[in-house]
C-alpha positions as CSV (number, residue, x, y, z in Angstrom):
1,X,85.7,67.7,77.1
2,X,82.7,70.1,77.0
3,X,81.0,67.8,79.8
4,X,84.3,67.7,82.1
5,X,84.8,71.3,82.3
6,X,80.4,71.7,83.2
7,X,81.1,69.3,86.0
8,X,84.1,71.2,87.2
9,X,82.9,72.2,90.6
10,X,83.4,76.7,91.5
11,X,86.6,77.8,92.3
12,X,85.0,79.5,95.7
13,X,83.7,75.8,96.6
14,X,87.2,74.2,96.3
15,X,88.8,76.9,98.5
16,X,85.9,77.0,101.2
17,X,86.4,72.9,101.4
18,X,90.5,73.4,101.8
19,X,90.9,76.3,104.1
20,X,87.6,74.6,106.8
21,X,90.1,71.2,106.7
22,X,93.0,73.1,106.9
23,X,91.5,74.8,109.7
24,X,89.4,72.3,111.2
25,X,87.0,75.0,111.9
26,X,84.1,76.5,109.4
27,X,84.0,80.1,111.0
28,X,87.7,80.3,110.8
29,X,87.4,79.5,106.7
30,X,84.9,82.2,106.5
31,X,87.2,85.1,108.4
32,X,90.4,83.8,106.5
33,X,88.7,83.8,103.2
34,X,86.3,86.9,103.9
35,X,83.3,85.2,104.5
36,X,80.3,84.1,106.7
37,X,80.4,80.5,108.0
38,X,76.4,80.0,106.7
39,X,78.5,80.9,102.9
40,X,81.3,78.1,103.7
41,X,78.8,75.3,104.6
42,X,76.8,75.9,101.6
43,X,79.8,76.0,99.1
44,X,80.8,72.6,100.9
45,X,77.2,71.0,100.4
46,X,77.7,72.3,96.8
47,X,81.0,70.5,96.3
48,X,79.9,67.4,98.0
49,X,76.9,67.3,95.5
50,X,79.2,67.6,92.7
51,X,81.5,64.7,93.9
52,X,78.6,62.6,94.6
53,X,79.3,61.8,98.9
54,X,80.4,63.5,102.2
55,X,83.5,64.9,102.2
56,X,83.4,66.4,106.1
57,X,82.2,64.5,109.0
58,X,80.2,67.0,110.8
59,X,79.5,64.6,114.3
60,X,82.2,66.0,117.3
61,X,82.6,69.2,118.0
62,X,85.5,69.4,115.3
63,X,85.4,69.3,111.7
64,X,87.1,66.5,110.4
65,X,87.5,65.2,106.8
66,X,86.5,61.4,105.8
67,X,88.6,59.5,104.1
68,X,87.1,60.3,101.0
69,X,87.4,64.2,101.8
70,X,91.2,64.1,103.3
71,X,92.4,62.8,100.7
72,X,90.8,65.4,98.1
73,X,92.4,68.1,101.0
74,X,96.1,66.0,100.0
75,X,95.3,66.7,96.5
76,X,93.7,69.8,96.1
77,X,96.0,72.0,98.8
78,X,98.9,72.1,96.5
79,X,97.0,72.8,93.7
80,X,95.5,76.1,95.0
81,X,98.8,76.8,96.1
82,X,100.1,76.9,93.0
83,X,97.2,78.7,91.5
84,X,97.4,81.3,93.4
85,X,101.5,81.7,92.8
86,X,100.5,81.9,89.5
87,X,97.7,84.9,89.8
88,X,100.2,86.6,91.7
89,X,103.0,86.5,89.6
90,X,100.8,87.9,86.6
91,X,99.8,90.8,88.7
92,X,103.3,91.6,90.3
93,X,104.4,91.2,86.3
94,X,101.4,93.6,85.0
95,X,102.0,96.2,87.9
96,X,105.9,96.3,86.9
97,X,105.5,96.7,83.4
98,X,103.0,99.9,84.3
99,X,105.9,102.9,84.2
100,X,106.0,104.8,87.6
101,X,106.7,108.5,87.8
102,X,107.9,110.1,91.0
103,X,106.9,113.8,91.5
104,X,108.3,116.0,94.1
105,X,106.7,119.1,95.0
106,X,106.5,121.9,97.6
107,X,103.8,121.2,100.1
108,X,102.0,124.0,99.2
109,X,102.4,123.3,95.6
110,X,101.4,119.6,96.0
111,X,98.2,120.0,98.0
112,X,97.0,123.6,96.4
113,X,97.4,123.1,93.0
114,X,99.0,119.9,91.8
115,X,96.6,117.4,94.2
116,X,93.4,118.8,93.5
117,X,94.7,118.0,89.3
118,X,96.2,114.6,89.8
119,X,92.9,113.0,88.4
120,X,93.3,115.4,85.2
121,X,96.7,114.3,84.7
122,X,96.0,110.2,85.8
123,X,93.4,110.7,83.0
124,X,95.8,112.1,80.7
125,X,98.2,109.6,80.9
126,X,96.2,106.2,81.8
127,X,99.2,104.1,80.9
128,X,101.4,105.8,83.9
129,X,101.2,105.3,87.8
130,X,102.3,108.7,89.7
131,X,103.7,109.4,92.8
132,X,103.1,112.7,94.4
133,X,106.4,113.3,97.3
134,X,105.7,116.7,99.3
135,X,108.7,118.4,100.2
136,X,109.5,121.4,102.6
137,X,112.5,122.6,101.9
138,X,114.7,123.5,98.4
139,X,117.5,121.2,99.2
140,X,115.5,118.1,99.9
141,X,117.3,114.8,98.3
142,X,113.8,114.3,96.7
143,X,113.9,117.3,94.7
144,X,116.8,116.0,92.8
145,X,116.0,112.6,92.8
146,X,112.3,112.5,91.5
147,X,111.7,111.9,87.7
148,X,109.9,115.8,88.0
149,X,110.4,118.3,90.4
150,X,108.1,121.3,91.4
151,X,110.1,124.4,93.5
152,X,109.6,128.0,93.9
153,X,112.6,129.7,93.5
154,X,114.9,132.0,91.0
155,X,115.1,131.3,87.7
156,X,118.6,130.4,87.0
157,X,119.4,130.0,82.8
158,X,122.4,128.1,83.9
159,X,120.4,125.2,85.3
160,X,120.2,122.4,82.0
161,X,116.0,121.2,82.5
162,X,114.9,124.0,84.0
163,X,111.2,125.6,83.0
164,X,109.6,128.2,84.0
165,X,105.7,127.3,84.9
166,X,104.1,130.5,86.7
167,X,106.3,133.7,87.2
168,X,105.5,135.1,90.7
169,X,102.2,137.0,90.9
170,X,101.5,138.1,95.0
171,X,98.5,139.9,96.0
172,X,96.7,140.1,99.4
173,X,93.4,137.8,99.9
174,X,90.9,137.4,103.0
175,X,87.5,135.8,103.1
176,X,84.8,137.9,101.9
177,X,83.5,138.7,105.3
178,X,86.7,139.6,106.6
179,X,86.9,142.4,103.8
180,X,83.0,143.6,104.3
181,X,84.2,143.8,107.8
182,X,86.8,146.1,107.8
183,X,85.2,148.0,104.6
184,X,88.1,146.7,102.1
185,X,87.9,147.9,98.7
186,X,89.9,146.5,95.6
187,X,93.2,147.4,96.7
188,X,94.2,147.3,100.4
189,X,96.0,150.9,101.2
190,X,98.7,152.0,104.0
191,X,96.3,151.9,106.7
192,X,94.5,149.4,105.9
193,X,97.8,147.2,106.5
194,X,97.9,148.9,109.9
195,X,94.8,148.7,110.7
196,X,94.1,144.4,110.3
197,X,95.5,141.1,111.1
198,X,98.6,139.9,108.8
199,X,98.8,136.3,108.6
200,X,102.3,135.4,107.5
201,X,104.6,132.2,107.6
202,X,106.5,132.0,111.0
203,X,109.6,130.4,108.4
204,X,111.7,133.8,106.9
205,X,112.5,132.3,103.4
206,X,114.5,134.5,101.0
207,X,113.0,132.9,98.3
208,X,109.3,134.0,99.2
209,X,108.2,137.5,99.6
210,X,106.8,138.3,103.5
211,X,104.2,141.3,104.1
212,X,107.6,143.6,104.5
213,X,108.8,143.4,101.4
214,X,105.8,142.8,99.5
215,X,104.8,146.1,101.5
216,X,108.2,147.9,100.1
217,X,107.6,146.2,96.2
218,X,104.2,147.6,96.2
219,X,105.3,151.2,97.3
220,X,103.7,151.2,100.9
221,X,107.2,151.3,102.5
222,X,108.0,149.6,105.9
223,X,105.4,147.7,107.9
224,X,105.0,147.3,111.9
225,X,104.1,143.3,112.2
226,X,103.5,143.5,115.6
227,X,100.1,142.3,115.6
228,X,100.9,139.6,112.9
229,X,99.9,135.8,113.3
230,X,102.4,133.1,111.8
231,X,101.5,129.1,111.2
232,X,103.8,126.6,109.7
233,X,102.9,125.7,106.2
234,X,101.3,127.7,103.6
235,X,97.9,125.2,103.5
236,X,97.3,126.1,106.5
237,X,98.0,129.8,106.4
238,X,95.8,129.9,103.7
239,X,93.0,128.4,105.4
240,X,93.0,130.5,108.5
241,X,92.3,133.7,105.8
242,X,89.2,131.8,104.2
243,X,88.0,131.3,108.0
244,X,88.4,135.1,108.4
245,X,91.6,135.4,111.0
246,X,93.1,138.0,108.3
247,X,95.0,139.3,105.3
248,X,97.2,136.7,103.5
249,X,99.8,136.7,101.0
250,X,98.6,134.9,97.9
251,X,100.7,133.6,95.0
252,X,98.4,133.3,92.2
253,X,98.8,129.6,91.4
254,X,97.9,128.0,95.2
255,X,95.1,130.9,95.7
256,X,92.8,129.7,92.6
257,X,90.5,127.2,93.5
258,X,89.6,129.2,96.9
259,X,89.2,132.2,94.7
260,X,87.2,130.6,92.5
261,X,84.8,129.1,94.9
262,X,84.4,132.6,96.5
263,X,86.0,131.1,99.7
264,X,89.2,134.4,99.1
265,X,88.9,137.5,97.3
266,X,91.8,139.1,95.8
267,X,92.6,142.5,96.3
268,X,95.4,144.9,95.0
269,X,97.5,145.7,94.4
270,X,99.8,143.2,93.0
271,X,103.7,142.9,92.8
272,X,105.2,140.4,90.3
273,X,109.1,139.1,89.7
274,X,109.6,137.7,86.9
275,X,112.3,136.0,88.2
276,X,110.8,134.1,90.9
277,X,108.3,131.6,90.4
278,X,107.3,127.8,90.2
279,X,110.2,126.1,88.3
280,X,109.9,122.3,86.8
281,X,113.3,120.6,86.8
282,X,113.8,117.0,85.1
283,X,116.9,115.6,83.8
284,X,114.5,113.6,81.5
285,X,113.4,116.5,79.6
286,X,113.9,114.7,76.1
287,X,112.0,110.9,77.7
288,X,109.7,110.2,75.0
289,X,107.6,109.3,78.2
290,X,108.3,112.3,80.3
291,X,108.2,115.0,77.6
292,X,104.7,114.8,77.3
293,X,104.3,115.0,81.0
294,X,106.2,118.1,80.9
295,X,104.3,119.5,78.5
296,X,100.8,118.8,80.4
297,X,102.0,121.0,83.3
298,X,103.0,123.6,81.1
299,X,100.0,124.0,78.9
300,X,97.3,123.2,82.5
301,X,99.7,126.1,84.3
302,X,99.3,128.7,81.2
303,X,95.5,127.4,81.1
304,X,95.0,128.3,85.1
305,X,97.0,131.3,84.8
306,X,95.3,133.0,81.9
């Protein structure tokens, strides 16, 4: 048995003989199966050695089998077939049996805070596949229809699953030019605000304070806005402050990483609500396979938070 199986010729022989018959052609084996056509012809040489004869008759100007080698093609062609139904119906079976976990998120959230993470989380939980879905806006079916669900919004004690990651936490930020420019110390003041570029969303959400009524929170009263710049998504926003257009509005959670890397510097003052923040919502919460998922947010948001 032990000398049948050493005579079995490779598996890459067998399919470079089938697919050049199939084909009729030895450059077309090698671009269906990824190869170059010198590779094809030696892996047929190969598997003619180990039969003992010619399976191809290479005279024409088309490849042809002989007699020998069609009717090995007759043979063989089924059996790869089936071989290869067979390694695809273990990987289609070892993908399903690998949980997936869908995981909806504000954009900002999801490409701020949650993206830059999703290898410490992947590594946390090796036995789960996750699926990040960015969402704009609170109502969005996905919100409600993902296994986990990132929002900003109230808090509401009435909501069943509800959990409170990062309370709201604003303060301006700008690149560290733009504050050595216009001689910013730690805390912006009254004319200050007057004095530079805003950067705000162009989108008036309820939900999320704007330079007005951050301005009111933090006891500098009503602002002119004239001169502010708006852009579409908070990402974005954020970047045109670390490329020096401005003052931004950051919520302590998406600002981080740019802080840390000395790409923003905070400044003061800040205004919290303890109402408002970055909620997680499952109607899983007691999954012996989501619990633990819950739990890595919370502990990685207390963790960045401290």
């Amino acid at each position: 048995m032990k000398d049948n199986h050493r005579n079995l010729p490779a598996l890459k022989a067998l399919m470079a003989f089938e697919a050049a018959v199939r084909l009729g052609s030895m450059t077309a084996a090698a671009k269906e199966t990824g190869t170059t056509q010198p590779a094809i012809s030696q892996q047929i040489r190969s598997l003619e050695d180990t039969v003992g004869g010619a399976l191809l008759d290479r005279s024409g100007n088309r490849l042809r089998p002989t007699p020998t080698g069609k009717r090995l093609h007759e043979e063989l062609s089924p059996v790869l077939t089936h071989l290869h139904a067979a390694l695809e119906r273990a990987r289609v079976g070892l993908t399903q049996q690998v949980p997936l976990i869908t995981i909806a998120a504000n954009f900002g959230f999801s490409h701020l805070w949650l993206l830059p993470r999703l290898h410490v989380l992947q590594s946390a939980f090796p036995d789960v596949r996750f699926q990040v879905l960015p969402v704009d806006t609170l109502d969005a079916a996905l919100l409600h229809e993902a296994d986990l669900s990132i929002s900003f919004d109230q808090r509401n004690s009435g909501r069943e699953g509800e959990i409170m990651l990062a309370p709201e936490c604003v303060f301006p930020v700008c690149s560290p030019g733009f504050a050595q420019l216009h001689a910013l110390g730690n805390e912006v003041t009254e004319p200050d605000l007057r004095a530079v570029a805003l950067l705000h969303m162009d989108e008036r959400n309820p939900r999320w304070l704007d330079w007005a009524r951050w301005s009111d929170l933090a006891g500098f009263g009503e602002l002119n806005e004239q001169t502010s710049f708006t852009f579409n998504n908070y990402p974005l926003l954020l970047n045109a402050a670390i490329q020096g257009h401005g003052l931004v509005l950051a919520w302590g959670a998406l600002a981080e990483q740019a802080i840390q890397d000395g790409l923003l510097v905070p400044l003061g003052p800040i205004v919290t609500r303890e109402d408002h923040g970055y909620l997680l919502r499952t109607r899983h919460r007691n999954n012996a396979l989501i619990a633990p998922i819950v739990e890595w947010f919370k502990s990685t948001m207390n963790s960045t938070q401290a």
